[in-house]
Backbone as CSV, one residue per row, in Angstrom:
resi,resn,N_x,N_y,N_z,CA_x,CA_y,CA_z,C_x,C_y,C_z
1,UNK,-47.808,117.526,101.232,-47.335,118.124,99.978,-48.222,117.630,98.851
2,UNK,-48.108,118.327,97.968,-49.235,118.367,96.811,-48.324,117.155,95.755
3,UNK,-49.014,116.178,95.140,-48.135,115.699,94.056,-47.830,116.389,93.131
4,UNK,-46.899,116.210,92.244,-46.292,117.198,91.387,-47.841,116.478,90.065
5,UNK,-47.868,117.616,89.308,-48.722,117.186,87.833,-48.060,116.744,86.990
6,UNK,-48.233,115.507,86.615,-47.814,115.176,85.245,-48.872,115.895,84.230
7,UNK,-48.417,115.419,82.586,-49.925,115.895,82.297,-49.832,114.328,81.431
8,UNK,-51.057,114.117,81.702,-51.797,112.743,81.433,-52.392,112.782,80.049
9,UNK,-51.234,112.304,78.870,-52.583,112.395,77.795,-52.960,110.878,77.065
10,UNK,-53.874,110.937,76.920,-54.734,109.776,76.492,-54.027,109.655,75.638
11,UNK,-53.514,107.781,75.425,-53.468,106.904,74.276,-54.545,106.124,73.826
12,UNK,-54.121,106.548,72.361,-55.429,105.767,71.450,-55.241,104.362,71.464
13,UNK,-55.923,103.842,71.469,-56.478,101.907,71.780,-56.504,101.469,70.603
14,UNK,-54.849,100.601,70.466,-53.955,100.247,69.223,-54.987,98.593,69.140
15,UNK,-56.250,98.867,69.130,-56.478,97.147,68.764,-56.400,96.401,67.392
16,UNK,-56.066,95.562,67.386,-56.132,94.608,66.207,-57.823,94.895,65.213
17,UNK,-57.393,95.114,64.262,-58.416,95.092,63.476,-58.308,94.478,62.169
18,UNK,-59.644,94.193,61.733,-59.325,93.034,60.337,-58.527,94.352,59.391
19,UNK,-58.956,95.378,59.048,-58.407,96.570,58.259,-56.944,96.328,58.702
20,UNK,-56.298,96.205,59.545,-54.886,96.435,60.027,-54.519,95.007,59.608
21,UNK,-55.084,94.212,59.714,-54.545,93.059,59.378,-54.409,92.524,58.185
22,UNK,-55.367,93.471,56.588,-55.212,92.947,55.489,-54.105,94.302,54.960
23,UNK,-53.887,94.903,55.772,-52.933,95.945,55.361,-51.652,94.937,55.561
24,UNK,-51.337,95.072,56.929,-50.027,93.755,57.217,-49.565,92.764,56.116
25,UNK,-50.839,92.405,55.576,-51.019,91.229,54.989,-50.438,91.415,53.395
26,UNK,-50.524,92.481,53.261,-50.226,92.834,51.553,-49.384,93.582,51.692
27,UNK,-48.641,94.330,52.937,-47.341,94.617,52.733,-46.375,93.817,52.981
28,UNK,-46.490,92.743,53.733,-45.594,91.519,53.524,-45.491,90.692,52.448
29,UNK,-47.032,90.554,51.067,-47.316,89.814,50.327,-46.353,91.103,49.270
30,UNK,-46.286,92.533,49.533,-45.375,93.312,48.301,-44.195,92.884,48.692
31,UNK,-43.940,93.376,49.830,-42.127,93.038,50.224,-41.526,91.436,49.905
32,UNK,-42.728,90.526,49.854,-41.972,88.901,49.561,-42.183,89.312,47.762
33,UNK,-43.234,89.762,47.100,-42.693,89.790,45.938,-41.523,90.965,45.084
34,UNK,-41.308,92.101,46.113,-39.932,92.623,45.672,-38.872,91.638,45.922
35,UNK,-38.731,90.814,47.190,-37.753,90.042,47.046,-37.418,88.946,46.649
36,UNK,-38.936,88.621,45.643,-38.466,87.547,44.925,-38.482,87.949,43.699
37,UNK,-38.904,89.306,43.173,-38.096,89.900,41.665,-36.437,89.698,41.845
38,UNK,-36.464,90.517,42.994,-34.732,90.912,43.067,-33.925,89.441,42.530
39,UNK,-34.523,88.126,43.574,-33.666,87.587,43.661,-33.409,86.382,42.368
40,UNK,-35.086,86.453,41.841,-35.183,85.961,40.172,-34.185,86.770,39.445
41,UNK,-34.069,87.699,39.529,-33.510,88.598,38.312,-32.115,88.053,38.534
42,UNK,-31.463,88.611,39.737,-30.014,87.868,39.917,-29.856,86.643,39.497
43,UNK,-30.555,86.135,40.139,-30.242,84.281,39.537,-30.303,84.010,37.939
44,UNK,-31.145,84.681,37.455,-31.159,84.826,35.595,-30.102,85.545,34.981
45,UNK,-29.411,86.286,36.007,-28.404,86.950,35.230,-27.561,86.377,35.930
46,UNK,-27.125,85.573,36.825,-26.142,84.531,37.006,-26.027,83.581,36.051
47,UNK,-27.138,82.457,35.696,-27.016,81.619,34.997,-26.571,81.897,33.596
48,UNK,-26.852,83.028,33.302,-26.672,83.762,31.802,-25.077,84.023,31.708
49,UNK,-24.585,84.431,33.139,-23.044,85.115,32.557,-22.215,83.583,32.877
50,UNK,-22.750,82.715,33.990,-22.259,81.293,34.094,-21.486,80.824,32.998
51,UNK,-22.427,80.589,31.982,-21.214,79.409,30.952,-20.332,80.577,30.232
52,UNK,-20.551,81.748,30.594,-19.686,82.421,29.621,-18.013,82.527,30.363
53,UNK,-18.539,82.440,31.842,-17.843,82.181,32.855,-17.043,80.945,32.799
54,UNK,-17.952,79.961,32.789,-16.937,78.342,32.361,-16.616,78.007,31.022
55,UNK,-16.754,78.919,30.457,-16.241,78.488,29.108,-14.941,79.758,29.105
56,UNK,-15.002,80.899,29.394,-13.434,81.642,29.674,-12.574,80.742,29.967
57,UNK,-12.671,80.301,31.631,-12.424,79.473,32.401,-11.823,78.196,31.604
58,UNK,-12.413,77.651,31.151,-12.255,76.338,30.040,-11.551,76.613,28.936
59,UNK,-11.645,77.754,28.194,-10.715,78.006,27.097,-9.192,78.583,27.623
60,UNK,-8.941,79.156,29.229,-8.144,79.182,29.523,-7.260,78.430,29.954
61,UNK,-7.703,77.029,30.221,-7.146,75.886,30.495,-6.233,74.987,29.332
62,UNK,-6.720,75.375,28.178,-6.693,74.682,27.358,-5.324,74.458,27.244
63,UNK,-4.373,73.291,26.668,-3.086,73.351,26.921,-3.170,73.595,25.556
64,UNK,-1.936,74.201,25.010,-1.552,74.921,23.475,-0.350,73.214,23.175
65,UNK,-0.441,73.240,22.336,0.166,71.925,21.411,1.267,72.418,21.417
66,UNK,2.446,71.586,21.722,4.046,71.713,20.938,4.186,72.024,19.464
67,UNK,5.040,72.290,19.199,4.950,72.044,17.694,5.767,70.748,17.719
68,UNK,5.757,69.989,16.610,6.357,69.052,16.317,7.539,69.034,15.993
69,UNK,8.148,67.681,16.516,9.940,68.024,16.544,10.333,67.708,14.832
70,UNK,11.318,68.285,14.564,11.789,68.663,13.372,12.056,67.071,12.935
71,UNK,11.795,67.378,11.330,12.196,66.052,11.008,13.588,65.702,11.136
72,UNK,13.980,64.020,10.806,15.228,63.137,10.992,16.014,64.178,9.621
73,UNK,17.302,64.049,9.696,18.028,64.645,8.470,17.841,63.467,7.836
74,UNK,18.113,63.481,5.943,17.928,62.954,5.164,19.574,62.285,5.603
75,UNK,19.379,60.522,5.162,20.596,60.184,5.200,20.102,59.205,3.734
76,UNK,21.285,59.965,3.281,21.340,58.965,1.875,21.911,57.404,2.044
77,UNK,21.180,56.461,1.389,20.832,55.516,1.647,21.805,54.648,0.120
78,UNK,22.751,53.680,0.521,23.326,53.175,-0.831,22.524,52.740,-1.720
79,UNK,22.463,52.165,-2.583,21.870,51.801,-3.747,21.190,50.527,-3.771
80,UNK,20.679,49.485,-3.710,20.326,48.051,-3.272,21.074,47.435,-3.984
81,UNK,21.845,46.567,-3.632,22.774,45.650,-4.430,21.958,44.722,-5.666
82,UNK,22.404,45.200,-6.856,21.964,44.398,-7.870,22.682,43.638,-8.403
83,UNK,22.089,42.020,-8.435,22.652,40.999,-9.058,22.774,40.873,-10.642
84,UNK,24.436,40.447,-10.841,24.604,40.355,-12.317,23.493,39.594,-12.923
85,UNK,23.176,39.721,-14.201,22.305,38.814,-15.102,22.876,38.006,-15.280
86,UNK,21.878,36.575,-15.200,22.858,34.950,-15.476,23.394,35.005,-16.858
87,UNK,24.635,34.571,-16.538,25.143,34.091,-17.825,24.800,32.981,-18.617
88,UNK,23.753,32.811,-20.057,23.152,31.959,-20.509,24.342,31.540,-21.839
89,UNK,24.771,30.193,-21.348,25.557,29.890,-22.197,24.543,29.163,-23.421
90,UNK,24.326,29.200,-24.819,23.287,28.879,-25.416,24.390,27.972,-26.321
91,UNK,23.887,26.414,-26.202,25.249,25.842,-27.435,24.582,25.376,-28.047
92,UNK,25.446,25.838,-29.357,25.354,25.567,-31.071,25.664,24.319,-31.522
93,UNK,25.381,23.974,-32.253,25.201,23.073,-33.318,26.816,22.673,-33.369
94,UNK,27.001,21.642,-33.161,28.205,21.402,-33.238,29.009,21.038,-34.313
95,UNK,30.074,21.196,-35.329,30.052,21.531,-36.501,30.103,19.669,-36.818
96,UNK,29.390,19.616,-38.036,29.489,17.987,-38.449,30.527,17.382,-38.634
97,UNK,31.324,16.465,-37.836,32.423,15.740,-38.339,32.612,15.254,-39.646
98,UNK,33.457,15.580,-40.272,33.186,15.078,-41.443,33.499,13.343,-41.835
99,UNK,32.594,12.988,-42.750,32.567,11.694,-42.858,34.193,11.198,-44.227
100,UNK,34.113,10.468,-42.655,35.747,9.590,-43.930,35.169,8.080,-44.078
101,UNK,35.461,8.164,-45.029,35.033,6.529,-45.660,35.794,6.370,-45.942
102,UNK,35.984,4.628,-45.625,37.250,3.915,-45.828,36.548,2.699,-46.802
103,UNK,37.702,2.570,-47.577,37.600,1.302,-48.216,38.429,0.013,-47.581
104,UNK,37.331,-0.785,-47.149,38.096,-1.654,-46.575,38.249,-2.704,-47.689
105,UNK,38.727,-3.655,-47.620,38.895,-5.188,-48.853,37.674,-6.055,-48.287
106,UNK,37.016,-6.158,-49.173,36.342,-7.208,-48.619,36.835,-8.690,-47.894
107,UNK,36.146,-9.466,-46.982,36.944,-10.694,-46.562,36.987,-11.937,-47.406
108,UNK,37.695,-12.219,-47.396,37.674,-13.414,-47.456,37.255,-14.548,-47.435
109,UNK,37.013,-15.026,-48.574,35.841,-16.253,-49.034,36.253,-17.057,-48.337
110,UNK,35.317,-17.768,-47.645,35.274,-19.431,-46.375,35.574,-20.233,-47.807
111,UNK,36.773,-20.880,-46.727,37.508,-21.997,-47.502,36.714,-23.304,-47.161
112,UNK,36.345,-23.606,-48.415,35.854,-24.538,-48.534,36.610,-26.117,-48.940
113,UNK,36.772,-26.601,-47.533,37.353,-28.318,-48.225,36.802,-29.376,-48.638
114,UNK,37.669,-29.427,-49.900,36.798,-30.632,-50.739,36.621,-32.105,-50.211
115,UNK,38.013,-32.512,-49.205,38.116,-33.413,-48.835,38.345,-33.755,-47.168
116,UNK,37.267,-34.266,-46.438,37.369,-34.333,-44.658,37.292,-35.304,-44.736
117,UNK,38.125,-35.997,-43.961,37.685,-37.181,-43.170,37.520,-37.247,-41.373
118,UNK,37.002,-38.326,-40.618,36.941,-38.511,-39.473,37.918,-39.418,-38.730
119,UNK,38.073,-39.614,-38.062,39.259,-40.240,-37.382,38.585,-42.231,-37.366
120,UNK,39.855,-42.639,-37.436,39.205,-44.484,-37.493,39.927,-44.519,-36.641
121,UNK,39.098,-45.902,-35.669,40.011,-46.509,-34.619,40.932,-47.768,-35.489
122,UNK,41.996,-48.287,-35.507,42.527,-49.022,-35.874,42.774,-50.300,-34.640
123,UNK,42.786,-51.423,-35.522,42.378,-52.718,-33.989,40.832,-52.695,-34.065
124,UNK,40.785,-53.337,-32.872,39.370,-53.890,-32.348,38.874,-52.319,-31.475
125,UNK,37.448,-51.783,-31.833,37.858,-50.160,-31.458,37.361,-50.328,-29.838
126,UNK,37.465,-49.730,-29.208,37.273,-49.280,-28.209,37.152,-50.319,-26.924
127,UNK,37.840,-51.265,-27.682,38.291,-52.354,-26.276,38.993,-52.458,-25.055
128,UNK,38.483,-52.587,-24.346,39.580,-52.928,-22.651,38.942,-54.520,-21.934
129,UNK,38.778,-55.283,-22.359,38.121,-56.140,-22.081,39.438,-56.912,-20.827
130,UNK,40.694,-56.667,-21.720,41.855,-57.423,-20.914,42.232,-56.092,-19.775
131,UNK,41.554,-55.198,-19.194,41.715,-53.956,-18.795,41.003,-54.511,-17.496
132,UNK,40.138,-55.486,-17.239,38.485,-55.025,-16.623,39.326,-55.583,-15.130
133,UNK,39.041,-54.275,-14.211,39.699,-54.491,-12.845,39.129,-56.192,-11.962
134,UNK,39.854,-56.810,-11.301,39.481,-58.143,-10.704,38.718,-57.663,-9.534
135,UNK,38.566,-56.639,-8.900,37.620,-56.046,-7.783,36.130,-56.040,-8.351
136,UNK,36.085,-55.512,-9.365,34.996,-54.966,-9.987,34.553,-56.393,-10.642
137,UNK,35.200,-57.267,-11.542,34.958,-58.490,-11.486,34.595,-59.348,-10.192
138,UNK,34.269,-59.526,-9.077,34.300,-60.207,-8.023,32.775,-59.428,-7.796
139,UNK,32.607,-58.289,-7.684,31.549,-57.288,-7.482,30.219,-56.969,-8.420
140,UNK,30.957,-57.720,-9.552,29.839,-58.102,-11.115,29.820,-56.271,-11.180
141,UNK,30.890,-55.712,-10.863,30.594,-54.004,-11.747,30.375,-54.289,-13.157
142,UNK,29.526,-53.876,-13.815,28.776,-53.316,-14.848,28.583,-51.733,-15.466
143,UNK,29.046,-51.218,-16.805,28.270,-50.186,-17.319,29.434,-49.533,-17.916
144,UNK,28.788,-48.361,-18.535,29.360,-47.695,-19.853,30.291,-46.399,-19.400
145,UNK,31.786,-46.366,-20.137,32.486,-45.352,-19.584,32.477,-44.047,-21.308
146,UNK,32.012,-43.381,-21.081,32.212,-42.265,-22.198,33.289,-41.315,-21.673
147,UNK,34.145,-41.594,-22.864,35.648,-41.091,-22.523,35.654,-39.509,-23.860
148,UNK,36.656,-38.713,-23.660,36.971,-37.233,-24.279,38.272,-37.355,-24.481
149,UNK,38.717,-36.917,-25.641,40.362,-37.008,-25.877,40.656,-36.617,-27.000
150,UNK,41.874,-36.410,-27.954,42.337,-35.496,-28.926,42.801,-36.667,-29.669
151,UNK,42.477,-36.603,-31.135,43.550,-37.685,-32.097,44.104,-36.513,-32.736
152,UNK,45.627,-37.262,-32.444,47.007,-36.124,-32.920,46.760,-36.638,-34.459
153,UNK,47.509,-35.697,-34.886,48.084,-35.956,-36.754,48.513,-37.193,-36.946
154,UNK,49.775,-38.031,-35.982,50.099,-39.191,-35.797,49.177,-40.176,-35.594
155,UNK,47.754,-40.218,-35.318,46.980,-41.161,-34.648,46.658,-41.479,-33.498
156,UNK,47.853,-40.586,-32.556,48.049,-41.208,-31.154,46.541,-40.569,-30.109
157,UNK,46.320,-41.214,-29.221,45.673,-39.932,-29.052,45.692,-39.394,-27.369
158,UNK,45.608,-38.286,-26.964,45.891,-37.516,-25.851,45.024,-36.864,-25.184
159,UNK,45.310,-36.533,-23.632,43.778,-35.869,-23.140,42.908,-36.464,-22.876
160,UNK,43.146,-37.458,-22.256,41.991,-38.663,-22.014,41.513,-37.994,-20.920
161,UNK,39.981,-37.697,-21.103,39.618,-37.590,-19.851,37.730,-38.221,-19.864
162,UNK,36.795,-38.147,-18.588,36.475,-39.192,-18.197,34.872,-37.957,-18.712
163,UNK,34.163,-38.010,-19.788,32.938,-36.997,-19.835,31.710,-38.042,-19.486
164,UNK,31.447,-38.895,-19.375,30.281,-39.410,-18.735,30.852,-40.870,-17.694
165,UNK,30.774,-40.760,-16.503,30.878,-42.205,-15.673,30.308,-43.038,-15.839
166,UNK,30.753,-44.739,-15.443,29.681,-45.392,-15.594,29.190,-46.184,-13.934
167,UNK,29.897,-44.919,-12.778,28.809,-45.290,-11.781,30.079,-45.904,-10.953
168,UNK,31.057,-46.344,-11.673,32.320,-47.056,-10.808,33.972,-46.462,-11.168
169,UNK,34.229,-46.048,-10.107,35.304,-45.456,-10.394,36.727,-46.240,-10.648
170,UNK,36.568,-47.376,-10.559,37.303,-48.281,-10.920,37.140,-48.125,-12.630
171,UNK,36.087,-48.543,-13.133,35.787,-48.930,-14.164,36.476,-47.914,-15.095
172,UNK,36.105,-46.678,-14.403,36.372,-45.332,-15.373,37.951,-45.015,-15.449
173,UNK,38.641,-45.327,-14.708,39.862,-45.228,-14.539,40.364,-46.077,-15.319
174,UNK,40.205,-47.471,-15.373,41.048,-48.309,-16.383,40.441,-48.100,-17.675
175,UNK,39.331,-47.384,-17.748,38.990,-47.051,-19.327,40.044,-45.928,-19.750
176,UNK,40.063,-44.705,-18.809,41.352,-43.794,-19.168,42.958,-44.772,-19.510
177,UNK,43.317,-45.653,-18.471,44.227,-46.098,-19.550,44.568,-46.943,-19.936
178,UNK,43.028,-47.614,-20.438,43.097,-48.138,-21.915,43.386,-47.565,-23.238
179,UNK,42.573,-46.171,-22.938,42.420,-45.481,-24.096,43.585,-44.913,-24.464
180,UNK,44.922,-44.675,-23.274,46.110,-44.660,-23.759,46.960,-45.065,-24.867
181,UNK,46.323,-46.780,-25.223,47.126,-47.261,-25.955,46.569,-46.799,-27.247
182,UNK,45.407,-46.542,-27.609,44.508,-46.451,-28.831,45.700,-46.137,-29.848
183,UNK,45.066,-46.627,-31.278,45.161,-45.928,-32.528,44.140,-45.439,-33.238
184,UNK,44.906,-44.250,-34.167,43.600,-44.206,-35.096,43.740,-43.411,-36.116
185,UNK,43.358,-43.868,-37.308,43.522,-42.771,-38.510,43.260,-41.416,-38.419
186,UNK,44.311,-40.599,-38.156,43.723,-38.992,-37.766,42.893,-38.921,-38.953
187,UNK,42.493,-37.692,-38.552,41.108,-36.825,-39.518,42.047,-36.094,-40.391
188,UNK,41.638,-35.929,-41.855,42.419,-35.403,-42.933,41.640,-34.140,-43.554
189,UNK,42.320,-33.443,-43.496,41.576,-32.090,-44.012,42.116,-32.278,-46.138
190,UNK,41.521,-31.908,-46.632,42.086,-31.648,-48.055,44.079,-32.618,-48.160
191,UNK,43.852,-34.276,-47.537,44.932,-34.966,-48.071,46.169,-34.593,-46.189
192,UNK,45.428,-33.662,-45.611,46.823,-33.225,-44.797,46.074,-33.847,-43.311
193,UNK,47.163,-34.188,-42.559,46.429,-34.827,-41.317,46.056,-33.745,-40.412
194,UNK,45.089,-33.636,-39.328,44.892,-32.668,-38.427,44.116,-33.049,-37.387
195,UNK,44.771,-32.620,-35.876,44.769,-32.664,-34.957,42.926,-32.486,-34.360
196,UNK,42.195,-33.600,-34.207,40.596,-33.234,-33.556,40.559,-33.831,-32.160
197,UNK,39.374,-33.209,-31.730,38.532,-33.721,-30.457,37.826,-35.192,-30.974
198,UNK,37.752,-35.766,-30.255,36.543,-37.089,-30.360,36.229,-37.732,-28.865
199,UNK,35.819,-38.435,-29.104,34.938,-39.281,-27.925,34.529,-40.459,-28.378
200,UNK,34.638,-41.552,-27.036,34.361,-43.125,-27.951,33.720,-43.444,-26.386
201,UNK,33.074,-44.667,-26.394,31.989,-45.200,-25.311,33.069,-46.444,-25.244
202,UNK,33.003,-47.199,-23.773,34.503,-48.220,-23.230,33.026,-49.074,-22.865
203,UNK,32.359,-49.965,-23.164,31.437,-51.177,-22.144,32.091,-51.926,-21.198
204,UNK,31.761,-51.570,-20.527,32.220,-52.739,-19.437,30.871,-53.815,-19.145
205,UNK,31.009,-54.741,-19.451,30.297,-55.967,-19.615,30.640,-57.314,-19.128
206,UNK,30.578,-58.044,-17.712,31.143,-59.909,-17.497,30.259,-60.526,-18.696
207,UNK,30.750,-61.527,-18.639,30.280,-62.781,-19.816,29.604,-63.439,-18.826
């Protein structure tokens, strides 16, 4: 049997050529720069509508303020306690007592006496010789008794008492009463007798 006929037609001989290859070459170099217009342009008009985008966004967030709560009601308030003004007591002149004058009398002129006397011992004066204790004799006591006492109007005289010792109490004792017996011309005021103080010295002296 006969083979069937195809019909055989020649293909052209697709070889690589530099012409084919700077063609390739610049339609890939147009198509990368259409798609990098496209994709510049988008991105510039992204960034452009962006903040208008976050700032919507952002102003929609924003929280809106309360209003503020109403004021406190007025509360009337008392008055501040005010203190009275001191009371200034201001004192016056106090009215002048009036002056009383008195007439008094004048006093009385110091009586003057024409006539004093002093008191005299009468006797031998101021003796105790027969007085002088026998102790104190045996002991040779010695010394002076200064005696104090009153001559009455009568002479007599009273109040014997002992103003200077003479160191022995013996001594001083029998000088007191010796002086018991005394006399003596009281003291005379103007003729009239009157009652004085005096004092007399007693020796006690052995022989």
């Amino acid at each position: 049997m006969e083979q069937p006929f195809h019909s055989m037609r020649s293909v052209p001989n697709k070889a690589i050529t530099p012409q084919r290859v700077v063609g390739m070459v610049a339609a890939v170099a147009l198509q990368a720069g259409f798609v990098y217009a496209i994709v510049s342009g988008l991105a510039a008009t992204l960034i452009q509508k962006l903040p208008e985008e976050l700032k919507v966004a952002v102003e929609q967030e924003k929280i809106i303020p309360k209003p503020p709560p109403p004021p406190p009601p007025q509360v009337d308030l008392p008055p501040p306690p005010v203190a009275p003004p001191p009371v200034i007591n201001i004192q016056s002149d106090a009215p002048a007592s009036p002056i009383t004058v008195v007439n008094h009398p004048p006093p009385p002129a110091p009586v003057v006496h024409t006539a004093v006397t002093t008191p005299v011992s009468i006797g031998r004066a101021h003796t105790c010789m027969d007085k002088y204790p026998e102790v104190s004799v045996r002991l040779n006591e010695e010394g002076t008794t200064t005696l104090s006492f009153k001559v009455m109007p009568d002479g007599s005289v009273s109040n014997v008492s002992v103003a200077k010792s003479s160191g022995s109490d013996r001594l001083d004792n029998a000088a007191v009463s010796c002086a018991g017996r005394w006399r003596y011309k009281p003291q005379m005021v103007d003729g009239t007798a009157v009652e004085t103080g005096w004092q007399a010295n007693v020796q006690w002296k052995l022989h």
